[in-house]
C-alpha positions as CSV (number, residue, x, y, z in Angstrom):
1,X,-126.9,274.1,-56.3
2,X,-128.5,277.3,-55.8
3,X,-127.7,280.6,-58.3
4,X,-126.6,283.1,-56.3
5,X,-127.6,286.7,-57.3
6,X,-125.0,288.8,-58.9
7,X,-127.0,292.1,-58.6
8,X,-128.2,293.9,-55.7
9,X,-130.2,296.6,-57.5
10,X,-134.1,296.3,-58.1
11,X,-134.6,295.2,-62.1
12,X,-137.0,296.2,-64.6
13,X,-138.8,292.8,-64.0
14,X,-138.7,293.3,-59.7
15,X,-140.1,296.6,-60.6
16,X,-143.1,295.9,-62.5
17,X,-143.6,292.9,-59.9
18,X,-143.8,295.8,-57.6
19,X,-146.3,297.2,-59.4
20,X,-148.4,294.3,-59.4
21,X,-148.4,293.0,-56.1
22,X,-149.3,296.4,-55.1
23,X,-152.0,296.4,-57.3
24,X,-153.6,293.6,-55.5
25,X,-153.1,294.8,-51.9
26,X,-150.0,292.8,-50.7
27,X,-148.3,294.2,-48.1
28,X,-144.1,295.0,-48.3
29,X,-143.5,292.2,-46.3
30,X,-145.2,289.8,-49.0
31,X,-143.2,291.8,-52.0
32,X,-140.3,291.5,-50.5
33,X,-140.8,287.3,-50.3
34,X,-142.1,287.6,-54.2
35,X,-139.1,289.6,-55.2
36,X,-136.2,288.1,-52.4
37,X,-135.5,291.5,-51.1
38,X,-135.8,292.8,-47.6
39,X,-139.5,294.6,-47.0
40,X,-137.6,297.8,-46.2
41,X,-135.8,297.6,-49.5
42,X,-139.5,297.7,-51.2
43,X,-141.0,300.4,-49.1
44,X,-138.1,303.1,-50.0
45,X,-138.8,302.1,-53.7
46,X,-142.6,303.0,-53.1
47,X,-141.6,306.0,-51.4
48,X,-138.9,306.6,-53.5
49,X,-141.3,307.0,-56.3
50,X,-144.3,308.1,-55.6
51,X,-146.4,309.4,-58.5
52,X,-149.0,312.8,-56.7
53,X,-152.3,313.6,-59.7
54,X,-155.7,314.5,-59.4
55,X,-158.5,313.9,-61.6
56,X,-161.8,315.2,-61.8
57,X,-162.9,313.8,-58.7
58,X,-160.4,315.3,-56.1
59,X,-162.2,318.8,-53.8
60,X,-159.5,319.0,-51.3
61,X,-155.5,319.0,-51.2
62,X,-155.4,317.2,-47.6
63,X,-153.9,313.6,-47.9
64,X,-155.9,310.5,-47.7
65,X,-155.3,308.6,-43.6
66,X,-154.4,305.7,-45.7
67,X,-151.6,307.8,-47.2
68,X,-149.8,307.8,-43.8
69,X,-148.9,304.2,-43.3
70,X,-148.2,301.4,-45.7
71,X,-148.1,300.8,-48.3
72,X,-148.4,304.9,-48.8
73,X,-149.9,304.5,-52.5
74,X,-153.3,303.9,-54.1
75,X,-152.4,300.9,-56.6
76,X,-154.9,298.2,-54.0
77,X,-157.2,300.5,-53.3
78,X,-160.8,299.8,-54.6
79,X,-162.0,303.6,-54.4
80,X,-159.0,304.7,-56.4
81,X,-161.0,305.5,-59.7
82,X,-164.6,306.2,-57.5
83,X,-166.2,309.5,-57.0
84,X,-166.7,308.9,-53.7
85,X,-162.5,309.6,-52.7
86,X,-161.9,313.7,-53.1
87,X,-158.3,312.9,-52.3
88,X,-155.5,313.3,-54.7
89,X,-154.0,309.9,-56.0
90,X,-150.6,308.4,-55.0
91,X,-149.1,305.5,-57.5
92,X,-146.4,303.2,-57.9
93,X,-145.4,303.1,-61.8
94,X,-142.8,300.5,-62.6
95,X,-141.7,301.9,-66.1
96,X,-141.3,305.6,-64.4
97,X,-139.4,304.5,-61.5
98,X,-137.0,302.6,-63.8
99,X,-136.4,305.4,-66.3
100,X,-135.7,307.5,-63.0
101,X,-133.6,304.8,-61.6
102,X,-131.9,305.0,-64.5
103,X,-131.0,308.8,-64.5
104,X,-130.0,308.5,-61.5
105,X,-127.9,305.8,-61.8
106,X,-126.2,307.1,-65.0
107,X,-125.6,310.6,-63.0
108,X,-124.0,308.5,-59.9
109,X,-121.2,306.6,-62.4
110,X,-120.0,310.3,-63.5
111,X,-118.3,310.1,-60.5
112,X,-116.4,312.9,-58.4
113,X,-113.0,314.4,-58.9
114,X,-110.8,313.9,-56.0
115,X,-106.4,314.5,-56.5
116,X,-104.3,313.2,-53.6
117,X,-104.4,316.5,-52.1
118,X,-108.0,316.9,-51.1
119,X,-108.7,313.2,-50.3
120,X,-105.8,314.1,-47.4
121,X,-107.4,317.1,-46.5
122,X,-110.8,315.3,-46.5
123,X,-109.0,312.3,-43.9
124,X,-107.4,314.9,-41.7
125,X,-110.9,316.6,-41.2
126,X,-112.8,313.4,-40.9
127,X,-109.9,311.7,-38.5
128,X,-110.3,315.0,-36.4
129,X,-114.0,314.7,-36.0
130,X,-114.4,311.3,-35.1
131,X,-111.5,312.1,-32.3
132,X,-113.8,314.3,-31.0
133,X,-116.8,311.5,-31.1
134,X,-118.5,312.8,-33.9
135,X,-120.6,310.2,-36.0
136,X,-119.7,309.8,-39.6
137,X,-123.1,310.8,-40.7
138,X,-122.6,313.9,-38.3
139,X,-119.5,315.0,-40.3
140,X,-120.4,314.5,-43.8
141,X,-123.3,316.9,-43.0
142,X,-121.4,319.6,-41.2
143,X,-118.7,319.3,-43.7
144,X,-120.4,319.2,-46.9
145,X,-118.2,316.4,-48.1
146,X,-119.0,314.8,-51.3
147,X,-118.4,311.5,-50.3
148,X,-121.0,308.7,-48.8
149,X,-121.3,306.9,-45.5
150,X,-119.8,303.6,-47.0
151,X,-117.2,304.6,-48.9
152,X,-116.0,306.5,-46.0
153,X,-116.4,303.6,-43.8
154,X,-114.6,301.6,-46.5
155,X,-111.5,303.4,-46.8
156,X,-111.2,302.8,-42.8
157,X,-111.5,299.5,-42.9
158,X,-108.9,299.4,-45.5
159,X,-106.2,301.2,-43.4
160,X,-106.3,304.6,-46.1
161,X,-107.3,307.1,-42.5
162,X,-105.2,307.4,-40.1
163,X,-107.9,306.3,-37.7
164,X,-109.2,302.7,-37.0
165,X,-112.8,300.7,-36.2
166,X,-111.5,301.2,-32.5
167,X,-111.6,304.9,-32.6
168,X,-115.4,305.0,-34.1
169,X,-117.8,305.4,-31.7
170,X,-120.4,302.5,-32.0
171,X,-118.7,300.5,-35.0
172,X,-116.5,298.2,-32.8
173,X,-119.7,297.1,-30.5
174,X,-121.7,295.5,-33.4
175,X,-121.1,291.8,-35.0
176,X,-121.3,290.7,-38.5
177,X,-124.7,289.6,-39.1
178,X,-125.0,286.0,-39.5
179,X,-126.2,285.0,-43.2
180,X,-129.4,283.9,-42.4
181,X,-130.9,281.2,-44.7
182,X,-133.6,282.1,-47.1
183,X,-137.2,280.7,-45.4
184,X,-138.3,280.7,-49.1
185,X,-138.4,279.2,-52.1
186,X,-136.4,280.9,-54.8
187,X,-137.4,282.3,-57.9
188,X,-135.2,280.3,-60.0
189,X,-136.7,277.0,-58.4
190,X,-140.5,277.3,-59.0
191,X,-139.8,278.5,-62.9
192,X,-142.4,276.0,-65.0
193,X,-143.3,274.8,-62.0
194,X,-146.0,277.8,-60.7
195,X,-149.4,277.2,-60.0
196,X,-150.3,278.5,-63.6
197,X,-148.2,275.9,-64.6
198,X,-149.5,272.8,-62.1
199,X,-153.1,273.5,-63.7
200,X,-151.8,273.5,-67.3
201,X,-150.6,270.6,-67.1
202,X,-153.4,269.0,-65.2
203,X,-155.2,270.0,-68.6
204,X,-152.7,269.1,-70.9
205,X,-152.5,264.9,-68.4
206,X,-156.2,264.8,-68.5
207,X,-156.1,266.2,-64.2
208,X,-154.0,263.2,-63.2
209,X,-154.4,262.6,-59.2
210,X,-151.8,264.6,-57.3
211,X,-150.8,265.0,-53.6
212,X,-150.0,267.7,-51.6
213,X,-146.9,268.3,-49.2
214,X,-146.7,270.8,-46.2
215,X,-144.9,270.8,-43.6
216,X,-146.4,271.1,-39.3
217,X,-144.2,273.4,-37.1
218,X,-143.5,272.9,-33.3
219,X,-141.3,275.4,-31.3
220,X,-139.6,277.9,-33.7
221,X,-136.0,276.8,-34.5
222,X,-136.9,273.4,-33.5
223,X,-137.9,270.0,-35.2
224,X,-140.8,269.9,-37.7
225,X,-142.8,267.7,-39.8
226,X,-143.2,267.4,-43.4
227,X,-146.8,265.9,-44.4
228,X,-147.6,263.8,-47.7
229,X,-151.2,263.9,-48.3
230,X,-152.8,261.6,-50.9
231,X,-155.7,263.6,-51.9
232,X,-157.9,260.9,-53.4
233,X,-158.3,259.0,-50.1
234,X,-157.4,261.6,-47.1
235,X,-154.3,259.6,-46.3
236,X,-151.4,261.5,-44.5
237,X,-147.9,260.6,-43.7
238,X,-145.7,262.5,-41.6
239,X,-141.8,262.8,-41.4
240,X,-140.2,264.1,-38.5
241,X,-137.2,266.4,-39.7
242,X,-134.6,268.0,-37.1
243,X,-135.2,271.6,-38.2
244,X,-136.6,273.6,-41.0
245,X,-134.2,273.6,-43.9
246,X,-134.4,272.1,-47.2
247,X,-131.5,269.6,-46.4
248,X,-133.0,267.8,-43.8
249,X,-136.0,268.2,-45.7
250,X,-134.5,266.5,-48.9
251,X,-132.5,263.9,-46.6
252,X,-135.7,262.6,-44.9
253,X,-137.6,262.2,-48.1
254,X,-134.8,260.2,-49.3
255,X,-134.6,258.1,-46.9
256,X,-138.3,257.6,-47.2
257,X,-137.4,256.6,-51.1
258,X,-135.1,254.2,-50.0
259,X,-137.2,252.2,-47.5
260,X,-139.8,252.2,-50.1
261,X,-137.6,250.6,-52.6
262,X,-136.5,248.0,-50.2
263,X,-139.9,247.3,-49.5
264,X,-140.6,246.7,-53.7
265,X,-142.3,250.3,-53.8
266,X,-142.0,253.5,-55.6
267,X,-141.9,257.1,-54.2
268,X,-142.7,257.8,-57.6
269,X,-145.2,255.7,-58.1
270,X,-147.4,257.1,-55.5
271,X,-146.4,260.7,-55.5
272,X,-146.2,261.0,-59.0
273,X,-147.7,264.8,-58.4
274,X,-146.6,267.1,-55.3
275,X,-148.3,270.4,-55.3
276,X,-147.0,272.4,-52.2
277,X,-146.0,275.9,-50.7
278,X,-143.1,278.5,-51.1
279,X,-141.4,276.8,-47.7
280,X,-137.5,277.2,-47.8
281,X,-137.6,273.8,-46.5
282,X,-139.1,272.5,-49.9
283,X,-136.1,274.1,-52.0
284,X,-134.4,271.3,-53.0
285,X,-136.2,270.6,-55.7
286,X,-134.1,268.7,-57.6
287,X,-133.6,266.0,-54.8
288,X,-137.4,265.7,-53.7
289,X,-138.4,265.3,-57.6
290,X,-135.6,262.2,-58.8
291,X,-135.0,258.7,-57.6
292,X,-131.7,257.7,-56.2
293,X,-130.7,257.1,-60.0
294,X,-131.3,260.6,-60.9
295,X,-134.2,260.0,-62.8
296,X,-137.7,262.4,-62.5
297,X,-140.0,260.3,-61.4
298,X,-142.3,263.2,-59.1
299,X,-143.0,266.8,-60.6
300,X,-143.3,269.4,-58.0
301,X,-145.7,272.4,-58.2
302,X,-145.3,275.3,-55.9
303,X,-148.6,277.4,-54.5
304,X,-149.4,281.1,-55.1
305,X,-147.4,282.8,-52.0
306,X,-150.1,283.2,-48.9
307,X,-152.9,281.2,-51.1
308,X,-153.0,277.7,-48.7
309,X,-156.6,277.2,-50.2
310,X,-154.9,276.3,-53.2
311,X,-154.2,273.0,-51.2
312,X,-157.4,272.5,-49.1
313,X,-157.0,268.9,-48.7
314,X,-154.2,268.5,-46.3
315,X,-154.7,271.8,-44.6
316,X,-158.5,270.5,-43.9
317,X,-156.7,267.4,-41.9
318,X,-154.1,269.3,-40.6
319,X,-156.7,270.0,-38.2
320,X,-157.1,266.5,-36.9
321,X,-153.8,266.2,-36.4
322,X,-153.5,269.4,-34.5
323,X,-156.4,267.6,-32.2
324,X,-153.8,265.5,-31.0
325,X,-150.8,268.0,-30.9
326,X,-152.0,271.5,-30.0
327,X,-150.4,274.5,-31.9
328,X,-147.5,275.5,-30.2
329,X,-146.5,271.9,-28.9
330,X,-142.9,271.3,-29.5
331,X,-142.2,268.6,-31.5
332,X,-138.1,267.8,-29.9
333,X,-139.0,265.1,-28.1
334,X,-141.1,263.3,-30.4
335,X,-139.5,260.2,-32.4
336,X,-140.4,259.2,-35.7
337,X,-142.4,256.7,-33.9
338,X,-144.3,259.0,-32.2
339,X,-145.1,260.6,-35.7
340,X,-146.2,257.1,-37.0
341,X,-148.6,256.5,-34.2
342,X,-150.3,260.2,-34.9
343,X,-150.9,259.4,-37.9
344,X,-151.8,255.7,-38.1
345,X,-154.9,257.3,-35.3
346,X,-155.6,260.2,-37.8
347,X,-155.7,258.1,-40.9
348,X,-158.4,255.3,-38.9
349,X,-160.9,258.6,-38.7
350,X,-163.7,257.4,-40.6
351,X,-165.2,260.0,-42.9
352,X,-168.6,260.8,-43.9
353,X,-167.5,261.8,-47.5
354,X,-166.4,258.0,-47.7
355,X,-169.4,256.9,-46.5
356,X,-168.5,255.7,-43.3
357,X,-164.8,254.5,-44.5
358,X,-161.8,255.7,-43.0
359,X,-158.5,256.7,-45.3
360,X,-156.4,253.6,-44.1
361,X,-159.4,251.7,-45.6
362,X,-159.5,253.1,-49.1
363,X,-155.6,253.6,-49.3
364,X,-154.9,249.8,-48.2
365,X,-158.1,248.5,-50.4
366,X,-156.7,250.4,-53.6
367,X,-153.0,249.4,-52.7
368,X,-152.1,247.4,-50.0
369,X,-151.3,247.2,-45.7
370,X,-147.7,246.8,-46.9
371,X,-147.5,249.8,-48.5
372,X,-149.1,251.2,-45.7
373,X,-146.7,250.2,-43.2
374,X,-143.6,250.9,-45.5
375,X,-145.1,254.3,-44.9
376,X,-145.0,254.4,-41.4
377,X,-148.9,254.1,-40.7
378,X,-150.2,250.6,-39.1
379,X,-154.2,249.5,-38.6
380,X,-155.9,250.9,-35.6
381,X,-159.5,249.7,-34.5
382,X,-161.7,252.2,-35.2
383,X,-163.2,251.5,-31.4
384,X,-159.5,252.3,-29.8
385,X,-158.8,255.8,-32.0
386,X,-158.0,258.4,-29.6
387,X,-158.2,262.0,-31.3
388,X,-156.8,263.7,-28.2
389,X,-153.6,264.5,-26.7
390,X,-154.3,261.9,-24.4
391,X,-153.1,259.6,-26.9
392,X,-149.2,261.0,-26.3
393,X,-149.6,260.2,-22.4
């Protein structure tokens, strides 16, 4: 099951991870996938805390172009320490903006006398405003109160004013947001199981053969297909899964277990190694890694975020399958025998790095056709392989 977080504010930890993703040029909307906090919640932390110096260097007080859009700091920037920039120099420091985070925080919990008699007074001048149509920001300003936005919609919601939701001017028109399901891995999953860790222990297991996992997208919100790619002989399966969450996800690889164990195989066995991205469909780990007896039998390694060249071998035949089905196809009417017959063409593709052989050929020499078709992927003459979307008419 997964943790849920029990803080909301930006740690020590997010901070410095801040620090370093700007420091290699990632944009807000990456940070905020590193960290699991909204993009916007990292670009008023930048901006929050922006360090102005000059050096030696700087001629002028204008501010650098680069200055007026994200991410509004010089941490990526190659030129930062060259003579060649006469600008002054905006950073992001992680242990600055925590010590200032701190302050502020430790001023905020002093907190703000208020007796019963001027928390009335405050509620008969905001109830009198927002009769009038006056937004709550509006009156806070013109009034000087010392109270904020929320607590002041808080205390409405909790019947303490006089007035209601229905009297607000734009409050009532607005629906809850719907939680909307995380389309990433967590942090707490991928711990001892990052990409510094995958090649440690290829090192420390003498670099065992592993496969790689991805997953094909059709029309947004629709079905998808998770890919199994044995690297060592370019042989891809494909499950068809109704959407992109990490329960179908975990329920289709299962059932692949199970058919495999009926047929006297092992998931295990043949993905002993699964090295894949930070998909939120790949976030149950726990199920994708053990049997159905609960034992570990796969160990699953999770990519740098944005780095698919770490897994070059099934995004290199991604593009034979995407010879069949276009990007942008949608995938809803496909079965999970239309999947099998995709892939039973794009595994008979003879390669020239196998000398002339084609992946079903290695994979069922080194194991066998039965394992093969347990799979999902049956023999196709190399004379009738269609590469084509013709071959879904």
């Amino acid at each position: 099951m997964m943790n849920e977080k029990k803080y909301k504010h930006l740690t020590q930890q997010d901070r410095l991870e801040i620090q370093e993703c700007l420091n290699k040029g990632m944009s807000f909307k990456d940070i905020g996938k590193r960290i699991e906090k909204d993009q916007t919640t990292v670009s008023k932390e930048v901006k929050k805390h922006i360090k102005t110096f000059t050096n030696s260097y700087t001629t002028t007080d204008e501010t650098c172009p680069k200055h007026l859009k994200a991410p509004f700091v010089c941490n990526g920037c190659n030129r930062r320490s060259s003579s060649s920039c006469h600008y002054p120099k905006r950073l992001y420091h992680a242990k600055e903006a925590q010590t200032e985070y701190r302050e502020l925080l430790t001023e905020a919990r002093e907190g703000i006398p208020l007796n019963k008699e001027s928390f009335y007074e405050t509620e008969a001048a905001i109830s009198a405003a927002v009769r009038k149509g006056q937004h709550i920001y509006h009156i806070i300003q013109s009034n000087n109160f010392p109270t904020s936005k929320t607590s002041i919609y808080r205390h409405i919601n909790k019947g303490y004013y006089s007035i209601s939701n229905i009297d607000l001017p734009r409050a009532v028109k607005f629906k809850p947001r719907r939680a909307k399901q995380s389309e990433f891995v967590p942090k707490w999953a991928k711990e001892g199981r990052t990409y510094a860790d995958f090649l440690q222990f290829l090192e420390q297991n003498d670099s065992p053969e592993y496969a790689e996992m991805d997953s094909l997208i059709g029309r947004p919100g629709g079905k998808i297909i998770v890919t199994l790619h044995v690297n060592a002989f370019d042989f891809m399966v494909g499950l068809l899964c109704d959407n992109k969450t990490a329960a179908a996800t975990a329920a289709k690889i299962n059932e692949l277990k199970d058919r495999l164990t009926r047929c006297g195989f092992s998931f295990g066995d043949l993905f002993p190694i699964l090295l894949t991205d930070n998909g939120g469909e790949f976030s149950c780990v726990n199920e994708i890694e053990c049997d159905q007896n609960d034992l570990r039998k796969t160990k699953v390694f999770f990519c740098e975020p944005n780095a698919p060249y770490e897994k070059p071998h099934i995004e290199k035949n991604h593009t034979l399958f995407r010879d069949i089905v276009p990007t942008g196809t949608s995938f809803d009417d496909f079965s999970q025998q239309t999947v099998d017959l995709i892939f039973s063409h794009v595994n008979a593709v003879k390669r020239k790095q196998f000398n002339g052989k084609s992946p079903y050929d290695l994979f069922t020499f080194s194991y066998s056709s039965e394992l093969a078709s347990a799979l999902g992927i049956s023999f196709v003459d190399p004379k009738n392989v269609i590469q084509s979307p013709a071959l879904l008419n």
